[in-house]
N, C-alpha and C positions, 0 to 999 in steps of 0.2 A: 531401524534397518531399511525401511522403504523408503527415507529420503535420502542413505548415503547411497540407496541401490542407481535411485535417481539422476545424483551428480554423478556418478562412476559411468553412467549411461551417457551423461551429457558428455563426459571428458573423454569416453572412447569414440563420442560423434565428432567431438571439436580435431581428435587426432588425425583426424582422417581416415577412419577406418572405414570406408568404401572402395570401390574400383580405383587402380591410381590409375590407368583408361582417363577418367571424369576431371576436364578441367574447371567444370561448375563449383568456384569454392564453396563452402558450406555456407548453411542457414545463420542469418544470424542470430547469437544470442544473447535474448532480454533476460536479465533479473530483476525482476518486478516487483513495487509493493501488493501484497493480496488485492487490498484496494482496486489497481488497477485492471483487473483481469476482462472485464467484462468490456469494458472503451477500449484496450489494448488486443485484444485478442480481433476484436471489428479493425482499429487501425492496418493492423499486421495482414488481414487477408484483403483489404484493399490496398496497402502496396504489392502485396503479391500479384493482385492482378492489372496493377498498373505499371511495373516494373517486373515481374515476372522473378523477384526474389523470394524466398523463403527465409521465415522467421524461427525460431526457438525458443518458446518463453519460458519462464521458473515465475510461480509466484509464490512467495512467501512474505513472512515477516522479513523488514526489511535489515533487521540486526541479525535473523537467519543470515539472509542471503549476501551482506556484508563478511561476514563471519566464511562463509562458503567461498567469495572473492579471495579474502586475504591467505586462506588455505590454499589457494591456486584451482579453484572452480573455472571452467572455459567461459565466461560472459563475454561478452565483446560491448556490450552496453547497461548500465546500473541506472534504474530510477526509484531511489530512496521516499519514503514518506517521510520524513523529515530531514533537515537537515545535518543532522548533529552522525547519522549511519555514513554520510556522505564524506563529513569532515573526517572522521577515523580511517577512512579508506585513502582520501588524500595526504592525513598526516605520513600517512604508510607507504605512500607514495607508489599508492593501489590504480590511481586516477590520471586519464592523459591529461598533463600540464595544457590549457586552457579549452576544456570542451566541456567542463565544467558549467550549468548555468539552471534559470529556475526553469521551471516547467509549467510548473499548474498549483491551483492551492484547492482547498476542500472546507467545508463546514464541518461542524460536531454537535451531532444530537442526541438526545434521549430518547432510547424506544420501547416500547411494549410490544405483548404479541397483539395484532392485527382486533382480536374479540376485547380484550381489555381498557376497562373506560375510566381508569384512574387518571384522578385529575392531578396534574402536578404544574405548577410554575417556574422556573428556573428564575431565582433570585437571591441573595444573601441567605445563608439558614435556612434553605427553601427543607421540608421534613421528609428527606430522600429515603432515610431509614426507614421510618413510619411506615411508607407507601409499599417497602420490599415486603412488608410483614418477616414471613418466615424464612421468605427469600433470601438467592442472592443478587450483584449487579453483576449483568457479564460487561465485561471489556478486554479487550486484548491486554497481556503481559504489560502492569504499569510500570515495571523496574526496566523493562528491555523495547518494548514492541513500541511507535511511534504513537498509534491511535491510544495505547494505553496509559501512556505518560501525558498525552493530552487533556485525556480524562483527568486523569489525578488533577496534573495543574489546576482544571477547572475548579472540578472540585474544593482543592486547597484554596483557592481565591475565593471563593462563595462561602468559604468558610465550615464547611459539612464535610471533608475527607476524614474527620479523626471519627466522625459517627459512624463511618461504611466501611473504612482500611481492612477489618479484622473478617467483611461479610462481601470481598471480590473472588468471583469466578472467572478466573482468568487466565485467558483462551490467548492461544501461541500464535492468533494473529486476528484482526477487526472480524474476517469472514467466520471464522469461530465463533467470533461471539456472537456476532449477529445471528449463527446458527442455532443457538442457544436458546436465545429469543423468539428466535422463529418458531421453535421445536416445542414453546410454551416451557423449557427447563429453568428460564430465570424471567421474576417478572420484568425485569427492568434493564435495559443495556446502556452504553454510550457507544458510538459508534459514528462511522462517516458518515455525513449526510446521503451523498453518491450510494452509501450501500444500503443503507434504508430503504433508497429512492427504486434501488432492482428488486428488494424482498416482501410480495404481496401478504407475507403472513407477519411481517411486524407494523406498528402506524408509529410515526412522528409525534411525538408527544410535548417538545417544544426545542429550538434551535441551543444553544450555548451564546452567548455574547464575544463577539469575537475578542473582546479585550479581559476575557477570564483566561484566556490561554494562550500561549505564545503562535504566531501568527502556523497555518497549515502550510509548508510548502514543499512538493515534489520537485528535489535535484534530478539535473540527469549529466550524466559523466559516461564519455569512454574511460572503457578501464585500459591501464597501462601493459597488459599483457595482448591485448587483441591486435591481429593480424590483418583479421578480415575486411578486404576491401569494399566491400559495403556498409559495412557499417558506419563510417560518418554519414552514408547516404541517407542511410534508416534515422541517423539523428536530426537530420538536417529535414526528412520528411514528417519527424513527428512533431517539430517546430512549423510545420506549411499549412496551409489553408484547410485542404481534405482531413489531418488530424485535428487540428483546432474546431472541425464543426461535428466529428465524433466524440469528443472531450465534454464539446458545450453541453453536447447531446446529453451527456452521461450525467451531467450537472457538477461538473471540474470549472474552475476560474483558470483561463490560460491566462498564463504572465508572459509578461515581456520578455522574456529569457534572460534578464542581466541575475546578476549575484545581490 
């Protein structure tokens, strides 16, 4: 109920429901992957003060917030953790024909809480189970969520997914489960590197190989229903220098923009 109260909140701002007096169009609005909250939320208040716009952001899972688009949610801008939230919203012809492009990519690693000094390697057969004991491993939703099928894949490449499948605590998006871990409720997570990198109560306990799992990449798309005349602006500035050194900050890989 509090996330349909949410978008019901966001579509009565997208409608205009202030002064019609105010020729100020509205804020624009971001659908975010969780991931992104912490770089995007800093971006957003420096174009506000450098352009004097206002932003609106949503973070969720990114198959949420796909899911919420094609329902007709007011977004005016989508940036997916993966690519595959992005292609469903284009096959739907959700997404403005060519604003389409990459954005940023991430790592994936294994975490502990912060006190915990288990030793682990990440390699073929590495004894991921073992080290859970009685545990479980958090990661976001593997069936749905971007960082959680990441996981898996890894997994499944190293060879140990058939050993853990049946012992995943799995959280309806990365910052979930990172919370988990944080909270000391599971020994073990996978998780973005970027999100690791903000949570003092988990540690980094070894990277993933980037060739066990299909490559991280953050789309970003106007969506097909937005009006709002700033918002190419806002895309066009999270592509510019001042974004790109908030991204790097965050420990995000900016790409090239191409597809």
């Amino acid at each position: 109920m509090r996330r349909r109260t949410f978008f019901q909140t966001l579509a009565a701002f997208a409608l205009g429901m202030t002064s019609p007096a105010r020729a100020e169009p509205r804020a624009v609005i971001v659908f975010a992957a969780a991931s992104l909250k912490n770089a995007l939320d800093a971006i957003d208040e420096e174009w506000h003060r450098e352009i004097g716009k206002s932003v609106t952001a949503a973070y969720a899972a990114s198959s949420t917030l796909a899911k919420q688009i094609e329902n007709g949610a007011p977004a005016d801008l989508f940036i997916s953790a993966d690519p595959e939230w992005m292609d469903y919203l284009e096959q739907r012809k959700q997404i403005r024909p060519g604003s389409r492009s990459n954005l940023l990519g991430n790592s994936l690693v294994l975490v502990s809480p912060a006190g915990s000094t288990v030793p682990l390697t990440i390699a073929p057969g590495f004894p991921l189970a073992t080290a859970l004991g009685d545990g479980r491993l958090a990661m976001a939703d593997p069936a749905a969520v971007p960082a959680g099928m990441y996981g898996k894949a890894a997994l499944e490449k190293l060879g140990v997914w058939p050993s853990v499948a049946n012992r995943i605590a799995a959280a309806e998006n990365v910052r979930a489960a990172l919370l988990l871990v944080g909270r000391g409720e599971a020994p073990l997570g996978i998780v973005y590197g970027t999100d690791a990198a903000i949570e003092p109560r988990v540690r980094i306990i070894a990277t993933f190989p980037p060739d066990t799992h299909p490559p991280i990449v953050y789309p970003i798309a106007l969506t097909a229903s937005s009006e709002n005349p700033n918002a190419p602006a806002l895309l066009a500035y999270l592509h510019g220098a001042a974004a790109r050194a908030q991204f790097q900050k965050a420990g995000f890989t900016v790409l090239d923009g191409t597809r």
